[in-house]
N, C-alpha and C positions, 0 to 999 in steps of 0.2 A: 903359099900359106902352109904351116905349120902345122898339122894334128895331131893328138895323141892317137894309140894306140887302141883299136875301138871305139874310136868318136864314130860319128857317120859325121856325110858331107855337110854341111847349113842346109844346102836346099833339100839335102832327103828331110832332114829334120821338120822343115818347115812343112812340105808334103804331107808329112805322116799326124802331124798336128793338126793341121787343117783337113783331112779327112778321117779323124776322131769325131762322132756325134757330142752335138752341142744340149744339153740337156735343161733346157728353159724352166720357168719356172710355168706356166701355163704347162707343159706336158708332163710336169710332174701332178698336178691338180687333177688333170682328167687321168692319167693314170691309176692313181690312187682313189678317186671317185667310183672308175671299173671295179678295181681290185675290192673294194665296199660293196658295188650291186654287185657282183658274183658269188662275196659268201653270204649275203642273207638268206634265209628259209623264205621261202614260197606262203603265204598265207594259208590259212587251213579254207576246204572250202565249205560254202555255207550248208548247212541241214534243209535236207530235203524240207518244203512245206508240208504242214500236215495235214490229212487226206481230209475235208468237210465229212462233217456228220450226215447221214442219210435226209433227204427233207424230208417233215410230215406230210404225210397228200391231205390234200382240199377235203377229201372223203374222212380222214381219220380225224381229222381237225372239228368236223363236222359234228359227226359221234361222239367225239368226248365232249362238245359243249351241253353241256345241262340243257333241260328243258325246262322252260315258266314255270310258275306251279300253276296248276290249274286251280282255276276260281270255285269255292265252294260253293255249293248249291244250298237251299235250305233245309236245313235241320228237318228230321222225320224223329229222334227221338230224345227225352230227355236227359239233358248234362250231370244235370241233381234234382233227384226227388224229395221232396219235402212234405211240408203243406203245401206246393205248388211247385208242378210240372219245368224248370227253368232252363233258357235256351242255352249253348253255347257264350262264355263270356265276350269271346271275340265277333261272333255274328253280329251279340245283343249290339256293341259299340260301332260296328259298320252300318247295322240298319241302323244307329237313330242319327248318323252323320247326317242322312239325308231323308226326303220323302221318299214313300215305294208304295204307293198304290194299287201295285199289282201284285206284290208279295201281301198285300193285307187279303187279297181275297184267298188264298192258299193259307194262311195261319187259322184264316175263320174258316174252313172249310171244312164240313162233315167228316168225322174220322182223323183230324191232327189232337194231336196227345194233349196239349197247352190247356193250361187252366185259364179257366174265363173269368171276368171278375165283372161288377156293375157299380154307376159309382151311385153314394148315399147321398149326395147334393151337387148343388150345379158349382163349376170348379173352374178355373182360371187355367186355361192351358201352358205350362211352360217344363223346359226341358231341362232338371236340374244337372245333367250331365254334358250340358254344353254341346251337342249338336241340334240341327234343326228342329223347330215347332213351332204350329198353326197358333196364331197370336187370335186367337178366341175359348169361348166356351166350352164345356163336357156339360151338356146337360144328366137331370136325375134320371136314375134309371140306364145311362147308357153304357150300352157293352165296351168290353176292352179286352184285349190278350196280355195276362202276363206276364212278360219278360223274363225279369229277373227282381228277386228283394234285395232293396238298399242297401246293407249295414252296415251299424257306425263303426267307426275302427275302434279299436280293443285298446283300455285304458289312456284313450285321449278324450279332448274336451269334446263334448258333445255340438256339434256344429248345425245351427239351425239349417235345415233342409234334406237333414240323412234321415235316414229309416222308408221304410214306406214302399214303393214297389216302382219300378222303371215299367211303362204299360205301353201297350201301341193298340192305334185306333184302326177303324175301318176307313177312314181318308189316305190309311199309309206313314200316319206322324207317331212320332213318339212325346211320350208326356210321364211325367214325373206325377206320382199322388204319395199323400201321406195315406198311412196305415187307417185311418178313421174317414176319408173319403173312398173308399172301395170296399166291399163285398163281396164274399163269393156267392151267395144266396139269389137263386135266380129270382127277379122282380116276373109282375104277371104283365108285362110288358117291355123287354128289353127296348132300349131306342139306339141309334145310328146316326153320325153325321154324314152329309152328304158323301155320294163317290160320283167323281167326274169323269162321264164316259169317255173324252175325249182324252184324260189321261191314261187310259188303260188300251195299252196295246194290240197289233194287232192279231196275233196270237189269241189273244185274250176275249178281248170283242168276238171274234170270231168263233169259238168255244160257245161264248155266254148265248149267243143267237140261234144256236142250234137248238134252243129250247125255244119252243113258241112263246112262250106269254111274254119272252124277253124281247124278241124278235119284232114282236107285236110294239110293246111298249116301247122302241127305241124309235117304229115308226112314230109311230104316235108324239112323240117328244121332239122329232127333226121338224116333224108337221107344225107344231104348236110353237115352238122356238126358235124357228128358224134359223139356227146355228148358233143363237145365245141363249142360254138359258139361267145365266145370274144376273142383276143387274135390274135394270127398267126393261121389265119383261110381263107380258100380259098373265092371268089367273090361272088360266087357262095351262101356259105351260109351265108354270111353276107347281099345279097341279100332276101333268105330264111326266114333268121331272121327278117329281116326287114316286111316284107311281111305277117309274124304271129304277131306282134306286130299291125301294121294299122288294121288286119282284129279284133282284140281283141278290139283295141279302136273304132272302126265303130258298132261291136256288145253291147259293154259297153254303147254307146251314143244313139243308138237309139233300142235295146232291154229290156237291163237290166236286173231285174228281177232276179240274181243271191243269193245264197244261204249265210246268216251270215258266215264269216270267222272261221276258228276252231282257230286262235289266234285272241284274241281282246285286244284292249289299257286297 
């Protein structure tokens, strides 16, 4: 066979071709996949988290919570002076929410500032301020602490039941009077509606007994009533009764000196 001049053999050729790398297309993909993940940037890394705030302790938590307010006691002097001595507006409105039997003997008691008043006819008990009161009578003549006076409000229409005086009784109740059923003039006999021993406290009881005639009179009343004393109940201890109620308001009026109530308005 014939060659030119610089051919190589067939079979070198063939050798030299066949061991040339064959370059697929699969090794071009991942190739070029590497050459991609090795020039990217590295993600930045994340920021530190950041440090918790210090906890409050249990104790400082403690300290800054407020305290309740503490519950007022009754009034020793008066709000506004006038013609008559008048309590606190916000007291007057808590005692007549309810009864308080035991704060009525500390109001009537020897030495409290409070104008007293008597009424001028027998009067229908009710409580034009909408809290509680004793669905009976005031008889004439009987004593009352003044409150506070009604007044109508200022250039409106005049509404049947203002004026007059917000009063509290010796039972604990509060009661509503016009201006012309009450008096400050003391009668030559003040009068009282019942006080029920059995409502008044032991604190209270306790106090009132230290004085003999009371002490006396309360036996005398268990003796004769036997633990009822309204109702179908014999002379005897309705007498009884009677008879520990004067000596309680004769000791209230001119001793006094009795201990804060364990319930307050």
């Amino acid at each position: 066979m014939v060659r030119l001049r610089g051919e190589l053999p067939l079979d070198a050729l063939i050798l030299s071709e066949s061991a040339a790398p064959v370059r697929t297309p699969t090794a071009l993909f991942i190739g070029f996949a590497l050459s991609a993940c090795g020039g990217q940037k590295a993600p930045p890394a994340a920021a530190p988290a950041p440090t918790p705030a210090p906890s409050v302790s249990a104790a400082a938590t403690e300290s800054a919570t407020p305290e309740p307010p503490k519950k007022e006691g009754i009034p020793t002097e008066c709000a506004s002076k006038g013609t008559i001595c008048e309590m606190p507006a916000g007291f007057v409105k808590r005692l007549c929410s309810a009864t308080y039997p035991n704060v009525a003997l500390v109001l009537f008691s020897k030495g409290a500032p409070w104008t007293h008043g008597f009424l001028t006819r027998k009067t229908q008990a009710w409580n034009a301020e909408g809290g509680a009161s004793k669905q009976d009578w005031l008889e004439w003549d009987e004593e009352v602490v003044i409150l506070a006076a009604r007044v109508p409000p200022k250039g409106g229409v005049q509404i049947s039941g203002t004026g007059g005086y917000q009063a509290f009784r010796w039972d604990g109740s509060c009661v509503t009077l016009a201006s012309e059923e009450v008096t400050m003039r003391l009668p030559p006999e003040a009068k009282h509606p019942r006080i029920e021993w059995k409502y008044l406290d032991d604190g209270m009881r306790e106090a009132l007994r230290k004085d003999p005639k009371i002490d006396e009179a309360v036996i005398e009343m268990k003796k004769e009533c036997k633990g009822v004393s309204v109702g179908d109940v014999s002379k005897q201890c309705e007498l009884a009764d009677k008879k520990l109620v004067n000596r309680i308001v004769k000791f209230v009026t001119t001793e006094g000196g009795l201990p804060e109530p364990q319930k307050l308005p």
